[in-house]
C-alpha angles and dihedrals in degrees: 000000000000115000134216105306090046096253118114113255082229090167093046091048090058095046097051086040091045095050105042086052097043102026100022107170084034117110106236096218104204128207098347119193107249130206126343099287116219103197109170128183118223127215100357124091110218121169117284088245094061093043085057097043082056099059082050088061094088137178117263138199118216090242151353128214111189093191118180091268107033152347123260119203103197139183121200130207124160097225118040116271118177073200085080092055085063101044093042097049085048087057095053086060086052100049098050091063089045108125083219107051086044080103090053102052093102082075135075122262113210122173112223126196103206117199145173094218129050115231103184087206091045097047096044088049088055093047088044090055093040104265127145099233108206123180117194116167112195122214088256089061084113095055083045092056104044095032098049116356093044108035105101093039118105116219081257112053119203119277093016112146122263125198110210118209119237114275 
């Protein structure tokens, strides 16, 4: 289902669908807020009421499963991104520093990319830097693919062999 601004939450879409197949009973917790976040502004005066509306603007994780023996940060992208290690280990900093998971520190925190597609290179650089790799590819993968990861594409890419017939 589109959302409000008419495009289709694909990467929210894979994380609820993951989670109620691989986790179901477990509330599937979506963009937390993460940390106290500590946002200044330099060199430039604004009212005390916007600098403190700036620290409110938090990280967030795509989602948070608090399972019974641990809790798992996790970022979602349809197609594979090493982009997402970054930002969810990032996350897990942050999570760790968050007033409402302080409860929750006697677990384990484990950042987790969550994709649709595998990318071998992509999977083994998240397990090299820590991360949790899922993939998880829903029954609309097809709808994905021609609707958003192929629709620019022409039926020839660029730099696909030809093979040219004999003159």
């Amino acid at each position: 289902m589109p959302g409000p601004t008419g495009r289709r939450p694909w990467s929210t879409q894979l994380l609820r669908e993951w989670a109620a197949h691989k986790y179901p009973g477990i509330v599937l917790r979506e963009q937390l807020r993460l940390g106290p976040t500590e946002a200044r502004l330099a060199g430039v005066t604004v009212s005390p009421a916007l600098e403190a509306a700036l620290r409110v603007e938090n990280w967030y994780a795509d989602g948070l499963l608090v399972a019974p023996a641990e809790i798992l940060i996790i970022e979602a992208k349809v197609k594979p991104d090493p982009g997402a290690v970054g930002q969810v280990l990032f996350y897990l900093r942050m999570a760790i520093r968050t007033p409402v998971l302080q409860d929750t520190l006697h677990l384990p925190f484990v950042p987790v990319v969550l994709y649709a597609e595998d990318d071998f290179e992509v999977t083994r650089y998240a397990q090299q830097m820590g991360c949790r790799v899922e993939i998880y590819t829903p029954q609309w993968i097809a709808d994905y693919l021609t609707q958003v990861q192929f629709r620019r594409r022409s039926t020839l890419s660029p730099g696909a062999n030809v093979v040219a017939e004999p003159l």
